[in-house]
C-alpha positions in Angstrom: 20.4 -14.6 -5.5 23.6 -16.4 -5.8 21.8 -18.8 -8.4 21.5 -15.4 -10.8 25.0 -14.3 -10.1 26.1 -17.7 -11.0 23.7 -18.0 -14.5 25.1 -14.4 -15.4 28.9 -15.6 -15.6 28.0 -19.3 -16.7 26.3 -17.8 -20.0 28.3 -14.3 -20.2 30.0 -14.7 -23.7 31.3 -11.0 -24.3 32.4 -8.8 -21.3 33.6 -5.8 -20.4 36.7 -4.8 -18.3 36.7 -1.5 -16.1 40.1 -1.4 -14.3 40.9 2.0 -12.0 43.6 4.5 -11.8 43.8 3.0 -7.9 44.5 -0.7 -9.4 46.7 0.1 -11.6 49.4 2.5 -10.3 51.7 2.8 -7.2 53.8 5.9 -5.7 56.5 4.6 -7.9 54.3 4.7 -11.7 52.6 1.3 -13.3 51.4 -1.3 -11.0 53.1 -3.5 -13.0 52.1 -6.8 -11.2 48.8 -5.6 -11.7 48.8 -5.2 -15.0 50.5 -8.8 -15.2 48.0 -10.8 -13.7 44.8 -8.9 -15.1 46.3 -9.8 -18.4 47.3 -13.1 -17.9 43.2 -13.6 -16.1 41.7 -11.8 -19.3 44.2 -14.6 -21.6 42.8 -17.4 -19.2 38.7 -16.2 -19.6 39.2 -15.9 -23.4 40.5 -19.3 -24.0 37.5 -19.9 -22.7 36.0 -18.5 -25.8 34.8 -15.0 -24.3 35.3 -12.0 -25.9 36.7 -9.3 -23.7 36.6 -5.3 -23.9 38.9 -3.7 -21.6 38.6 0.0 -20.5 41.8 0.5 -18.4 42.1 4.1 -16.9 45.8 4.9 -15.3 46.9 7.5 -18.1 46.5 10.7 -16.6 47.5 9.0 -13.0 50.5 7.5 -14.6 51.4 10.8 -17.1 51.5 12.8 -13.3 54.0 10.4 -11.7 56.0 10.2 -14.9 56.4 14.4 -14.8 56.9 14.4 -10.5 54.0 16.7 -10.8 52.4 15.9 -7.2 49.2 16.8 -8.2 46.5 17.1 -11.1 46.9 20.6 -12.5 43.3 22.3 -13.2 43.8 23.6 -16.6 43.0 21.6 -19.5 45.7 22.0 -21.5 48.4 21.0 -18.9 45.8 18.0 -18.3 45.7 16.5 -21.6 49.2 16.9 -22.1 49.7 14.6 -19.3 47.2 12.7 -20.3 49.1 12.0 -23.6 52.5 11.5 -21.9 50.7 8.5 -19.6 49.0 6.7 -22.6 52.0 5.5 -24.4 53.2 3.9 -21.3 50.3 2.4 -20.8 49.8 1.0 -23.4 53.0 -0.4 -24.1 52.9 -2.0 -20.8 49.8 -4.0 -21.9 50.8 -4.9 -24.9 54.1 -6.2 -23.0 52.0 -8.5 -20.2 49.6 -10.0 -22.8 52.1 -10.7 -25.5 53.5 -13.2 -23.0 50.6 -15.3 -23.8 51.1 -14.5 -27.3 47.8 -12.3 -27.6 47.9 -8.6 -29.1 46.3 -5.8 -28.1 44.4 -2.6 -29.8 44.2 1.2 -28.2 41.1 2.7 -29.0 40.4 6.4 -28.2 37.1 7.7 -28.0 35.2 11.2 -27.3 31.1 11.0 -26.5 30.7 13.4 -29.2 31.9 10.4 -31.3 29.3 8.3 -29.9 26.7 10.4 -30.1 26.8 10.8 -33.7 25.2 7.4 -35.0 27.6 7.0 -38.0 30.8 6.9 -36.1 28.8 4.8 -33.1 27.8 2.2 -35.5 31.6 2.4 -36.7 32.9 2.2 -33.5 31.2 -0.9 -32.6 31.9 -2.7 -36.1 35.9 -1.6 -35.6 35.7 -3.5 -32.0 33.8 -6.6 -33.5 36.4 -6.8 -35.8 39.3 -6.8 -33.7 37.4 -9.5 -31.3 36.7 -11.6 -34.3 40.6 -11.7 -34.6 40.9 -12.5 -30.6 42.6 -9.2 -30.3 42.0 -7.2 -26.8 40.9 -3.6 -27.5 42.0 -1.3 -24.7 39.7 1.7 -24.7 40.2 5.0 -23.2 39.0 8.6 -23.2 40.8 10.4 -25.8 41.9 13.1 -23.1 44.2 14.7 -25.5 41.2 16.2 -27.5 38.3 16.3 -25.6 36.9 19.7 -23.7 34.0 19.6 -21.5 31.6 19.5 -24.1 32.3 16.6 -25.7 33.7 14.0 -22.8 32.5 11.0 -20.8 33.9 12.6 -18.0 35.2 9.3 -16.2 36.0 5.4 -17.3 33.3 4.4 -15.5 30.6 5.9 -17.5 33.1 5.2 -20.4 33.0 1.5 -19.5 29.0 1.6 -19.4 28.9 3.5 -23.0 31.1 -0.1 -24.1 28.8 -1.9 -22.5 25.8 -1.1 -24.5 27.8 -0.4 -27.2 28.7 -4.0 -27.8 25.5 -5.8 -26.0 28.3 -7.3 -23.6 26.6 -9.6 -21.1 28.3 -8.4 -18.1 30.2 -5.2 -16.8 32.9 -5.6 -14.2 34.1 -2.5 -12.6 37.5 -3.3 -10.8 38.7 -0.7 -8.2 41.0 -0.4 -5.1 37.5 -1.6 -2.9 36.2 -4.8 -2.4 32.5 -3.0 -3.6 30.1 -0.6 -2.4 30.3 0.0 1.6 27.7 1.9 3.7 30.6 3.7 4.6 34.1 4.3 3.3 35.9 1.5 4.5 39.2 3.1 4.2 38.4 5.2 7.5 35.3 3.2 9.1 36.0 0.0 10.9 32.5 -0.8 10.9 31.4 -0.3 7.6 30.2 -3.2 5.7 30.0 -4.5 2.4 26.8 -4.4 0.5 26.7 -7.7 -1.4 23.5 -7.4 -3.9 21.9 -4.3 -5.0 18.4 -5.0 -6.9 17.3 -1.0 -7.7 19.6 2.6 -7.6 18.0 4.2 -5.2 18.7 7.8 -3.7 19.7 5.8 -0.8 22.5 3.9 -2.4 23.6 6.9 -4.3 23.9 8.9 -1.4 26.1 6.3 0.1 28.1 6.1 -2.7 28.9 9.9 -2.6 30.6 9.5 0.5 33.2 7.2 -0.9 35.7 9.4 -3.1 37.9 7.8 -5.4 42.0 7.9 -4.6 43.9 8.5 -8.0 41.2 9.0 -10.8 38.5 11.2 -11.9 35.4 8.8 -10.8 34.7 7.6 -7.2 32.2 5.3 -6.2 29.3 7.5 -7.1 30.5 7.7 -10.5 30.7 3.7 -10.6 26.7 3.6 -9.3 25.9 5.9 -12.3 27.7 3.3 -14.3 25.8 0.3 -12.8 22.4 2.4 -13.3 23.0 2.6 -17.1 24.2 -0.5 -17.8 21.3 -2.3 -15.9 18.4 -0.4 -17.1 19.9 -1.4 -20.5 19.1 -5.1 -18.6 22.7 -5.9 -18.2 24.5 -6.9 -15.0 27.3 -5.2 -13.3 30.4 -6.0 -10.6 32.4 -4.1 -8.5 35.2 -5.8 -7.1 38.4 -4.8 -6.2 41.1 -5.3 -8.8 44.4 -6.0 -5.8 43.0 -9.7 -5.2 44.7 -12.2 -6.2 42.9 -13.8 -9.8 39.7 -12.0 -9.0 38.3 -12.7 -12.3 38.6 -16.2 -12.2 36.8 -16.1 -9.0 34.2 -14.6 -10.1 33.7 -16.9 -13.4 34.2 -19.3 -10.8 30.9 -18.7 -9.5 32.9 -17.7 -5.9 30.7 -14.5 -4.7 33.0 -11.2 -4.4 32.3 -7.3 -4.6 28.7 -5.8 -5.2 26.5 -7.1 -7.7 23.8 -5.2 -9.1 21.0 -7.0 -11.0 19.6 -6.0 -14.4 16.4 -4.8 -15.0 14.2 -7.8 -17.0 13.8 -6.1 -20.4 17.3 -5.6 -22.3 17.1 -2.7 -24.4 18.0 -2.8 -27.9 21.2 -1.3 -29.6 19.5 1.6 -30.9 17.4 2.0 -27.2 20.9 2.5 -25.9 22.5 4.7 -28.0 19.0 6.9 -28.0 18.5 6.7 -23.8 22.5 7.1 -23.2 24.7 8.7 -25.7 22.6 11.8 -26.9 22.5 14.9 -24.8 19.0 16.3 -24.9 18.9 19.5 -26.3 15.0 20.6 -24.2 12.7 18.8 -22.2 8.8 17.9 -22.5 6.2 17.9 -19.6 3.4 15.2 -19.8 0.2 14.4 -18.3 0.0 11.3 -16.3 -2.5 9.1 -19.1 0.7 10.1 -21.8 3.2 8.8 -19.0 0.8 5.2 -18.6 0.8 4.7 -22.2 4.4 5.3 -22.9 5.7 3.5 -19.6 3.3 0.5 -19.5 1.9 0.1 -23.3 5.2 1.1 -24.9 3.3 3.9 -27.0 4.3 6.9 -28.7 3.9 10.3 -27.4 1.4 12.4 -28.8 0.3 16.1 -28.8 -2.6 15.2 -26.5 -0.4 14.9 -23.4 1.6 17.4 -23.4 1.5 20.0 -20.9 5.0 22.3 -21.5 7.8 22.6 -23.7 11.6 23.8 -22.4 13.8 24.9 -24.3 14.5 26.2 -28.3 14.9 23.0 -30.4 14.3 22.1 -33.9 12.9 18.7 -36.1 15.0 15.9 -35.3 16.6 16.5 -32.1 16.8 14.5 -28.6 14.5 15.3 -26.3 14.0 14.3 -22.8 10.4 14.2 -21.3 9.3 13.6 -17.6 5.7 13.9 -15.7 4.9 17.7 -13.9 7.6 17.5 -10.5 9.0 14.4 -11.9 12.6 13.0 -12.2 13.3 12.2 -16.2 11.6 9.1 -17.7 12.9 9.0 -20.7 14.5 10.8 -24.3 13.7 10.3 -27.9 13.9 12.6 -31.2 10.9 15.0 -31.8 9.5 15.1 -35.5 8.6 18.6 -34.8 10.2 21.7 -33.2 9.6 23.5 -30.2 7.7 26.2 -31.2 5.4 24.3 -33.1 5.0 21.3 -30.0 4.0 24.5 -28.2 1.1 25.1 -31.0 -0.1 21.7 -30.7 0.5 20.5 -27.5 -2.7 19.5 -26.0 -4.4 18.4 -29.3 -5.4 15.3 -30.6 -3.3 14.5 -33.8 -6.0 15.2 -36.1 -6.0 18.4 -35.1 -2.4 19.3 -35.7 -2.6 20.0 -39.5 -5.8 22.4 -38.9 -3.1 24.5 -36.3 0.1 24.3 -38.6 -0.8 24.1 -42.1 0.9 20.9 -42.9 0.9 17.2 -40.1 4.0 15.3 -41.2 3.5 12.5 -38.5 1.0 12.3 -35.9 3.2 11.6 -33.0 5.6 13.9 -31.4 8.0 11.0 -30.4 7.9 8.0 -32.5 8.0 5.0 -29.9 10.8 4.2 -32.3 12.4 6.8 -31.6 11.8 6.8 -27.9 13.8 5.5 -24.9 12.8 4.5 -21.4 15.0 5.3 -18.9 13.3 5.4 -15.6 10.1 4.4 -14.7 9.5 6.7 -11.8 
């Protein structure tokens, strides 16, 4: 296993950065020591010649301390105007620590609605290309000020797995104020241990994870397992660590073994497999027969009328869909070339049946597999 671990960081040419609210404040504001050494470790790696993302949270966290507010107000409002305060200090303090190695930095703030339209994900990734072709670091954040419920990531972490994908980085390291994933919180149980390798997300791990809330930010550790479920279905590998040690990752390109590490599945999915399995929020859901389920899972096929067995939801041409077998979790998503109402016609038909039952067949499958994304296999 420590063979992987070591392969994963030995060929790793882009990565991504997660760094946490917990790392990078104190009761005072900025950690700015923090901040100092994660910079000057990021300089290090990419004389190296790796490209590095970084995802920094520490706005909201820093915007409180800079208002004495003692804690996180619940309107939203009052919470992205904090937000907005904490940002420019932020990012002033980054572009302070790595200008000491003479390298500049780039704020990029993004929504998921913006990442959900294709154009401006496609945009988004080209912008960050850019900016690494000209060995500048782009610091990427939620754009708190503007986003509503509707249209945000919700935390970094899944932020920082969105990046991920985005930019088919080879490696996703999540640091936080934990050494990794306990079985217990190990702020309050002696006896709780570290978990050093996790090879599948199971309900077991995720229920361990939900035990152990985060300190300062939006995301605890659950939210960082949801992270490390994306990114390695999308067959890339993910660390937790905790961001307080001393040149942590150095260690860790070092091949020295620290934090959890979760292993990617086999298969790395595509650009487009990403964007279509993580960034779109499905708008209905189709049930399918168990021989519909074999051919999509194991034979990569596209899903047809024939083994369909009910449609949820009002939706129209074009749309994401998500589809899962009767009393099963979700296995997947993918745009529908036809609406609900008329999957409901033909659902249970062979496809040269379908322009007998509507009066017109523009494609014979419901899902292209083109168009489809795998994102459990049950």
């Amino acid at each position: 296993m420590n063979k992987i671990m070591k392969e994963c960081f030995n060929n790793a040419k882009r990565i991504v950065v997660k760094i946490g609210s917990g790392v990078l404040t104190e009761d005072k504001g900025l950690n700015l020591k923090a901040i100092r050494s994660i910079s000057k470790q990021i300089c290090l790696l990419m004389d190296r010649k790796i490209e590095i993302i970084l995802v920094s949270s520490g706005a909201m966290a820093l915007g409180g301390k800079k208002l004495n507010l003692l804690k996180r107000p619940n309107e939203i409002p009052k919470r992205q105007a904090i937000a907005a305060v904490g940002q420019a200090g932020l990012i002033m303090e980054y572009e302070k620590a790595f200008s000491r190695y003479g390298k500049s930095v780039a704020q990029i703030l993004l929504t998921s609605e913006g990442l959900s339209n294709r154009k401006r994900y496609l945009n988004a990734r080209n912008t960050i290309c850019t900016l690494l072709s000209w060995h500048i670091i782009p610091i990427i954040n939620e754009n708190d000020s503007v986003s509503v419920e509707e249209i945000q990531f919700g935390d970094n972490d899944n932020l920082a797995a969105m990046i991920t994908m985005l930019m088919d980085a080879d490696i996703l390291i999540n640091l936080t104020d934990i050494d990794g994933l306990y079985t217990k919180d190990p702020r309050i149980n002696s006896d709780a241990k570290l978990i050093p390798v996790i090879s599948a997300i199971n309900k077991n791990i995720e229920q361990v994870a939900s035990n152990i809330p985060g300190t300062l930010g939006t995301g605890g550790m659950l939210t960082k397992i949801k992270a490390a479920k994306k990114v390695t279905a999308a067959g890339v590998p993910m660390v937790i660590a905790s961001g307080k040690k001393s040149d942590i990752l150095i260690k860790l390109f070092s091949g020295k073994k620290h934090g959890t590490f979760f292993l990617p599945k086999k298969e790395k999915l595509a650009s487009r497999k990403c964007w279509l399995a993580f960034n779109l929020k499905p708008k209905g859901t189709i049930t399918i027969d168990d021989g519909a389920a074999k051919a999509i899972l194991n034979k990569g096929k596209s899903l047809l009328p024939g083994g369909i067995v009910k449609v949820e939801g009002e939706f129209g041409v074009g749309v994401p869909v998500e589809f899962k077998k009767t009393g099963s979790k979700i296995l997947g998503i993918g745009l529908v070339n036809y609406s609900a109402a008329d999957i409901r016609i033909i659902m249970g038909l062979k496809s040269d049946k379908i322009l007998g039952k509507l009066g017109h067949k523009p494609y014979d499958e419901v899902i292209h597999r083109d168009n489809l994304a795998v994102t459990s296999y049950d």
